[in-house]
PyMOL commands that place a pseudoatom at each C-alpha (Angstrom):
pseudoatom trace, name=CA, resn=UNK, resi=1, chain=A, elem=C, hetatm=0, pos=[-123.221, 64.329, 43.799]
pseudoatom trace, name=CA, resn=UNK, resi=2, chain=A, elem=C, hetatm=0, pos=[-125.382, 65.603, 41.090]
pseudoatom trace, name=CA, resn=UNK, resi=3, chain=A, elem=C, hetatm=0, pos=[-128.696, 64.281, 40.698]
pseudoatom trace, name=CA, resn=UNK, resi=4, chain=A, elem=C, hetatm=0, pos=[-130.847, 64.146, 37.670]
pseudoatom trace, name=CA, resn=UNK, resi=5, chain=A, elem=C, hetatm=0, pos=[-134.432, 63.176, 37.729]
pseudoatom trace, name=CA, resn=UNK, resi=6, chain=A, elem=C, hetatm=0, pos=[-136.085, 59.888, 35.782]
pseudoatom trace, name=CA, resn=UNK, resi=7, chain=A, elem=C, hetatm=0, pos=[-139.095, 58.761, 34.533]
pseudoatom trace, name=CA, resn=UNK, resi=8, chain=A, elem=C, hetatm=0, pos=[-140.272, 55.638, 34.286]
pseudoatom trace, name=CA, resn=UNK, resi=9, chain=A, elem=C, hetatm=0, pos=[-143.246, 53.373, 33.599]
pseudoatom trace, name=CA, resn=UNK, resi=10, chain=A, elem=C, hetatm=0, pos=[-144.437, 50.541, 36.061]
pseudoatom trace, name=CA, resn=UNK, resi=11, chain=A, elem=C, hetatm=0, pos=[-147.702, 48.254, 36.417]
pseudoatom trace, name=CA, resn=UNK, resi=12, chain=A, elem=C, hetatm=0, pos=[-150.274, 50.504, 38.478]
pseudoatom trace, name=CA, resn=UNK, resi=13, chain=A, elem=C, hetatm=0, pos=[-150.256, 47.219, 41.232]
pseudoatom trace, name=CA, resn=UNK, resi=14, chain=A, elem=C, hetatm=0, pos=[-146.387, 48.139, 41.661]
pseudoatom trace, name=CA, resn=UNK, resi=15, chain=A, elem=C, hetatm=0, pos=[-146.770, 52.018, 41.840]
pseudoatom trace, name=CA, resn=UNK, resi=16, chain=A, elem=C, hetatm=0, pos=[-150.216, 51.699, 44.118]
pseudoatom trace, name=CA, resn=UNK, resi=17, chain=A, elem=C, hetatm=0, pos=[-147.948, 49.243, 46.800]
pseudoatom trace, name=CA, resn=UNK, resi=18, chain=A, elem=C, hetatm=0, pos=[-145.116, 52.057, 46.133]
pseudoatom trace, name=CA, resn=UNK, resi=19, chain=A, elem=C, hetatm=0, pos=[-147.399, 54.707, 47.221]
pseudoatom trace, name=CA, resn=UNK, resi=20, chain=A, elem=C, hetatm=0, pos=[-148.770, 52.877, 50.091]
pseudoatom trace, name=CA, resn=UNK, resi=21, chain=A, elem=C, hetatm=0, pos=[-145.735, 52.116, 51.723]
pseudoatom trace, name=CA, resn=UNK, resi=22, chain=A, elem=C, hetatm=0, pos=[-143.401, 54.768, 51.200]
pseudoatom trace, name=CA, resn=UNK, resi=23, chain=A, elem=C, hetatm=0, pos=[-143.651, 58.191, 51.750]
pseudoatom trace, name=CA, resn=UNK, resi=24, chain=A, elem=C, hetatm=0, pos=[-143.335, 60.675, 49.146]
pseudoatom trace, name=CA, resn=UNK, resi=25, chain=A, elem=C, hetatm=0, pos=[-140.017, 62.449, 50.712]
pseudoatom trace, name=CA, resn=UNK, resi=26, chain=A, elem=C, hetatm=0, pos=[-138.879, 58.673, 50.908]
pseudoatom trace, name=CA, resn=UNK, resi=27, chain=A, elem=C, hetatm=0, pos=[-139.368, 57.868, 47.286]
pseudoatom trace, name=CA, resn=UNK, resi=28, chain=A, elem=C, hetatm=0, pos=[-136.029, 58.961, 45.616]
pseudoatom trace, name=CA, resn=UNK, resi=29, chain=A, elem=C, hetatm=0, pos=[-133.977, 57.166, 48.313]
pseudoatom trace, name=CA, resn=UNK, resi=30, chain=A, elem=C, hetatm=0, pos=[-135.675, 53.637, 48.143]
pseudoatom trace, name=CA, resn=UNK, resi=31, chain=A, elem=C, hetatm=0, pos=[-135.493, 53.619, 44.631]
pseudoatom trace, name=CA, resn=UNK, resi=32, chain=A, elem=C, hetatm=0, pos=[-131.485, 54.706, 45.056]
pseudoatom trace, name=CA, resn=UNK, resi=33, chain=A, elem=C, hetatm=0, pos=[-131.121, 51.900, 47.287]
pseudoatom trace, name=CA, resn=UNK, resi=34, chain=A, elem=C, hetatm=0, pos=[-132.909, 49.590, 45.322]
pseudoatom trace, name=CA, resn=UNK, resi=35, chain=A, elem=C, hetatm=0, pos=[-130.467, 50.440, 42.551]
pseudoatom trace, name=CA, resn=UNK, resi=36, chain=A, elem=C, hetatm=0, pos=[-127.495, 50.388, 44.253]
pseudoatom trace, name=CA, resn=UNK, resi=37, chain=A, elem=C, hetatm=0, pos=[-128.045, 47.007, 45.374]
pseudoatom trace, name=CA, resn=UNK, resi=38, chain=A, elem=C, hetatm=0, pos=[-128.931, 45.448, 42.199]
pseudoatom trace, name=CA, resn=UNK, resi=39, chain=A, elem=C, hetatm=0, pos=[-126.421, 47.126, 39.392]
pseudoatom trace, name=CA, resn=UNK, resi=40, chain=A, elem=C, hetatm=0, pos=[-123.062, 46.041, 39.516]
pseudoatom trace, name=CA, resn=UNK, resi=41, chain=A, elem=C, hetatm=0, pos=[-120.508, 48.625, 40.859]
pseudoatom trace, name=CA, resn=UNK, resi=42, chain=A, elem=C, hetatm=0, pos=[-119.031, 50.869, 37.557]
pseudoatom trace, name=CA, resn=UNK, resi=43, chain=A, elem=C, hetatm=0, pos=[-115.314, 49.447, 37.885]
pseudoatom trace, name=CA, resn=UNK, resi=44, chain=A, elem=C, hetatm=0, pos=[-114.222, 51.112, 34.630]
pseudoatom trace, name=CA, resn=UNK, resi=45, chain=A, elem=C, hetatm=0, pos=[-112.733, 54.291, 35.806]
pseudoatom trace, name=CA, resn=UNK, resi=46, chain=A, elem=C, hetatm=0, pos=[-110.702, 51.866, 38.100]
pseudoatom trace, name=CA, resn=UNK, resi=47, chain=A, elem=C, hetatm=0, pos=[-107.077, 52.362, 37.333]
pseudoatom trace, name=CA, resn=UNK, resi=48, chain=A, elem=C, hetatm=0, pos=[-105.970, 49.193, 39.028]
pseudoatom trace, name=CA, resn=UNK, resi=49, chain=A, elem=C, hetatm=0, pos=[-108.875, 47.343, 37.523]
pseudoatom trace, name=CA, resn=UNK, resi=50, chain=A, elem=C, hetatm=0, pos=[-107.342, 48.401, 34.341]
pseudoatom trace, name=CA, resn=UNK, resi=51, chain=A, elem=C, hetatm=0, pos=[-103.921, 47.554, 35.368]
pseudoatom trace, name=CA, resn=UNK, resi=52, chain=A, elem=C, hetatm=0, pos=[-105.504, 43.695, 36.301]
pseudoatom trace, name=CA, resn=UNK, resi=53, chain=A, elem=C, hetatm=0, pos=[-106.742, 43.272, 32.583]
pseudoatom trace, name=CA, resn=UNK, resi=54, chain=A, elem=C, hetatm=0, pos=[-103.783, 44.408, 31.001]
pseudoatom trace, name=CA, resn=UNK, resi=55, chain=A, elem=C, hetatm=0, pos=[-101.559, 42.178, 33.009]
pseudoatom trace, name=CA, resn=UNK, resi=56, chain=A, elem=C, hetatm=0, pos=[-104.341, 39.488, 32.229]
pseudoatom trace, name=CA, resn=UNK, resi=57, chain=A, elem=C, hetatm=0, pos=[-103.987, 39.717, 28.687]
pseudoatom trace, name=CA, resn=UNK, resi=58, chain=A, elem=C, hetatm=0, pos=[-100.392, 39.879, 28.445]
pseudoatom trace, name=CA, resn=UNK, resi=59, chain=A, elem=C, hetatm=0, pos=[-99.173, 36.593, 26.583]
pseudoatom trace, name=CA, resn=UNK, resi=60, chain=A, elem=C, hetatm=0, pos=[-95.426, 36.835, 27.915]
pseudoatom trace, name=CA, resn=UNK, resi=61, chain=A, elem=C, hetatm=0, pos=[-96.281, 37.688, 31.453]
pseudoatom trace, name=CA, resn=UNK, resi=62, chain=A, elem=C, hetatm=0, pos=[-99.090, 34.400, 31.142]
pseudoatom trace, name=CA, resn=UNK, resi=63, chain=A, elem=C, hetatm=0, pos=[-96.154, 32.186, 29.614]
pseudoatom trace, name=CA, resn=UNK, resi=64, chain=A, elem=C, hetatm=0, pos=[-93.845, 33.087, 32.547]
pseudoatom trace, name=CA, resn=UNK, resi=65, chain=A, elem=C, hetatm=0, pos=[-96.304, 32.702, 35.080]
pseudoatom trace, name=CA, resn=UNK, resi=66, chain=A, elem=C, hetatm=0, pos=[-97.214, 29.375, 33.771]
pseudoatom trace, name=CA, resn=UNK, resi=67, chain=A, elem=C, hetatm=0, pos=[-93.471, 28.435, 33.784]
pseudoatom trace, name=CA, resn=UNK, resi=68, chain=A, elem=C, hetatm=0, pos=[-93.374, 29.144, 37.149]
pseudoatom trace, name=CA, resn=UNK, resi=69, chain=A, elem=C, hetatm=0, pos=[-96.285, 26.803, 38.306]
pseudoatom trace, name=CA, resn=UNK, resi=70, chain=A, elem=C, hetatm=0, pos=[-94.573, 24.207, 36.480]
pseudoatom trace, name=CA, resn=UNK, resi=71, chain=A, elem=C, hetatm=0, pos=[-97.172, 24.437, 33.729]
pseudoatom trace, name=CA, resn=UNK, resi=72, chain=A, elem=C, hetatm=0, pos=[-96.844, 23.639, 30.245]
for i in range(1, 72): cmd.bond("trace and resi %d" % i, "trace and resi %d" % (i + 1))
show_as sticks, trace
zoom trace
């Protein structure tokens, strides 16, 4: 995996507690983690993801499916 590097701008409170509890070979891979936890997996590129949505949004497949639960 490629990496690229960031910059961003925090409260000084946020970067001095940062700095005080993780090291600075550390740094990269908290923030990672942090990130990785709180954004949503990319499920884009996911062909059968795709496939779901289509299938979703497909009014005669709905109608027949509905037919077959006995729904109106």
């Amino acid at each position: 995996m490629s990496t690229r590097q960031l910059q961003v701008r925090l409260p000084d409170d946020l970067i001095r507690r940062l700095r005080e509890r993780i090291s600075v070979r550390q740094r990269s891979a908290f923030v990672q983690r942090l990130l990785e936890q709180a954004l949503p997996p990319v499920v884009d590129d996911d062909e059968l993801y795709q496939a779901a949505i289509l299938v979703e949004q497909d009014e005669a497949l709905n109608t027949d499916m509905a037919a077959w639960d006995g729904r109106p």
